[in-house]
KEKE-3310 file (N, C-alpha, C; in steps of 0.2 Angstrom, whole numbers, plus 5000, padded with zeros to 4 digits):
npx = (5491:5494:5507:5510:5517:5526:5532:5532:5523:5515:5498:5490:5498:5498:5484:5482:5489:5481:5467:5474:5474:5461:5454:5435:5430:5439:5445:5447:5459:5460:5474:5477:5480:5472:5457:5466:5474:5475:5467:5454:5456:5467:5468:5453:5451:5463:5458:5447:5455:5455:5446:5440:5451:5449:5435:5428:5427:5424:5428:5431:5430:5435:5433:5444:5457:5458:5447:5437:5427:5433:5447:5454:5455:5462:5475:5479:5480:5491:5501:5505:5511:5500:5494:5481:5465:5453:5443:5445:5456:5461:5461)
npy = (5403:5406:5402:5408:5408:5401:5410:5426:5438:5442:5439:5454:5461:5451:5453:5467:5467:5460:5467:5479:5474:5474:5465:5460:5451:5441:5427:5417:5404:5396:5385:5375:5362:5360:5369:5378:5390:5402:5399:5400:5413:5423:5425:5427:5441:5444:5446:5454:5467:5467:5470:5484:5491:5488:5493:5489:5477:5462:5452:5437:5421:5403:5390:5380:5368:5357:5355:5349:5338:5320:5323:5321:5306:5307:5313:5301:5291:5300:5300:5287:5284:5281:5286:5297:5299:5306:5320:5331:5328:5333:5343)
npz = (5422:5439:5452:5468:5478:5472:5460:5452:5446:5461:5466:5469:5459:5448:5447:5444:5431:5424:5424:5417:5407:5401:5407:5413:5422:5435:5437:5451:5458:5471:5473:5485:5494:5505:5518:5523:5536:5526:5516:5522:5528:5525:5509:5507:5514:5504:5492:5493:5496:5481:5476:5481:5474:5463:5457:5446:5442:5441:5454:5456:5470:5471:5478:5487:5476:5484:5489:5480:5475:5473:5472:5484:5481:5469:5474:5481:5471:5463:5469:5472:5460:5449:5440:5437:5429:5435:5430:5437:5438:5425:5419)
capx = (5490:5501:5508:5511:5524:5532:5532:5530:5521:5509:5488:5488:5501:5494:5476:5483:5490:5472:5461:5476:5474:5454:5447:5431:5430:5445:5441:5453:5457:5466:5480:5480:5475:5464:5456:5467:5471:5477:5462:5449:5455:5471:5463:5447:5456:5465:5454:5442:5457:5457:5439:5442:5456:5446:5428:5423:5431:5422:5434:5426:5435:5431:5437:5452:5455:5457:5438:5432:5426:5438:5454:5458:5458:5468:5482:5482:5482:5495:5506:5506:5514:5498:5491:5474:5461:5447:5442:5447:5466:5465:5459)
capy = (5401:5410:5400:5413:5403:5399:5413:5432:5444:5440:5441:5459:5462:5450:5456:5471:5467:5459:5474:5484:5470:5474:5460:5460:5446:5439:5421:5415:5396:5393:5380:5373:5356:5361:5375:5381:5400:5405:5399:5404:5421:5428:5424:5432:5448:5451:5448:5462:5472:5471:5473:5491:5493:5489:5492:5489:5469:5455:5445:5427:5418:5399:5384:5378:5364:5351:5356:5347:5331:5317:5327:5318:5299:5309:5314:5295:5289:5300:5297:5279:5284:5275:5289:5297:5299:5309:5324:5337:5331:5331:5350)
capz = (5429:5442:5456:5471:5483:5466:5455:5452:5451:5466:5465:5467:5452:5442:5445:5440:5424:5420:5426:5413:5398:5401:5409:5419:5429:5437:5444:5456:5459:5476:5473:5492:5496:5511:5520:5531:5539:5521:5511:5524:5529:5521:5503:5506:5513:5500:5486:5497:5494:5473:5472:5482:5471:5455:5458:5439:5441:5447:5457:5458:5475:5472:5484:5484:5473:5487:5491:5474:5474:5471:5475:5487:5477:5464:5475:5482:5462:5460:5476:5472:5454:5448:5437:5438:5425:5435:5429:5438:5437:5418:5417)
cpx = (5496:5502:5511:5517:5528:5534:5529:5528:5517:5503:5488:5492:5499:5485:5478:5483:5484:5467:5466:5474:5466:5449:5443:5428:5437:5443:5449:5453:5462:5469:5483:5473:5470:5464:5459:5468:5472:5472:5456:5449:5460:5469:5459:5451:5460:5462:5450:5446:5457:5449:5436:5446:5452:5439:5423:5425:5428:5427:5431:5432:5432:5436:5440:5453:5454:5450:5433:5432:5429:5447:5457:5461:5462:5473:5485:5485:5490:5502:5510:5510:5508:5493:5485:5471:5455:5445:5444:5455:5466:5463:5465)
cpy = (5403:5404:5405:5411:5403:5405:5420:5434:5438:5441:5446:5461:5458:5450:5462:5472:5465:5463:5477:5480:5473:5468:5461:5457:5442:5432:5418:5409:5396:5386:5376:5368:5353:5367:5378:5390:5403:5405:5405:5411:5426:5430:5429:5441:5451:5452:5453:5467:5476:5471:5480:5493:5494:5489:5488:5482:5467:5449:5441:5422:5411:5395:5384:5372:5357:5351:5350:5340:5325:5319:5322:5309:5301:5310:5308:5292:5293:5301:5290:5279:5280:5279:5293:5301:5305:5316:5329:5337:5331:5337:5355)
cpz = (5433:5448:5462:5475:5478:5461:5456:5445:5456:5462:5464:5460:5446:5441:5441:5433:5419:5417:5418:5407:5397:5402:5414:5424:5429:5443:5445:5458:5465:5477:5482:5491:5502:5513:5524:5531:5531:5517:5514:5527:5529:5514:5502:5505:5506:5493:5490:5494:5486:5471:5475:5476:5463:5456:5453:5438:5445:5449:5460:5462:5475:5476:5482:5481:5476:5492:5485:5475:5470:5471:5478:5484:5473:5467:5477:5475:5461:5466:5474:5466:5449:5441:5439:5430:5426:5434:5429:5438:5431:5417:5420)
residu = (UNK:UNK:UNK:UNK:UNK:UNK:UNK:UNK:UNK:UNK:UNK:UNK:UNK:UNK:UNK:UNK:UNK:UNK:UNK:UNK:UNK:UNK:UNK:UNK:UNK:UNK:UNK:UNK:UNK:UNK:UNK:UNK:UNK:UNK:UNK:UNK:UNK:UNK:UNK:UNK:UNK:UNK:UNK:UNK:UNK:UNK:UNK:UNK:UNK:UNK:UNK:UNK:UNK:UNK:UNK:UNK:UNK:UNK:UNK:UNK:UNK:UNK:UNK:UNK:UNK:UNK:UNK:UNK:UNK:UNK:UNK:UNK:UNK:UNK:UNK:UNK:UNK:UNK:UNK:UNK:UNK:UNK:UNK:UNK:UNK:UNK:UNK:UNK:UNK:UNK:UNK)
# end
């Protein structure tokens, strides 16, 4: 798991390194808690970029995590220090 804000390489350098290990699909989980301009249209763009770059790599763009159902009770649960249990926080 990369963190982009927190951590290097970025997307295209660590696509890179994937496409080099021999991977062929590269799914992309966006780490933002709502759609804003970066989900709905810096994202895209620049996945379009590495799937020019790599033709032979399926790069799979899904929501961002605070799209999934129940996100939101999990961030209150764990705002509150109160824990949460529900599925997608335990993955």
């Amino acid at each position: 798991m990369r963190l982009p804000e927190l951590d290097t390489p970025g997307l295209p350098d660590a696509a890179a390194e994937l496409v080099a290990a021999g991977a062929g699909q590269v799914t992309i989980v966006p780490m933002f808690l709502g759609t804003g301009r970066h989900a709905r249209e810096d994202l895209p763009l620049l996945v379009d970029g590495l799937r020019a770059r790599f033709p032979s790599v399926a790069f799979v763009l899904q929501k961002p995590v605070g799209r999934t159902a129940g996100s939101s009770n999990c961030s209150l649960r764990l705002r509150w220090n109160k824990g949460c249990r529900h599925n997608a926080c335990l993955s």
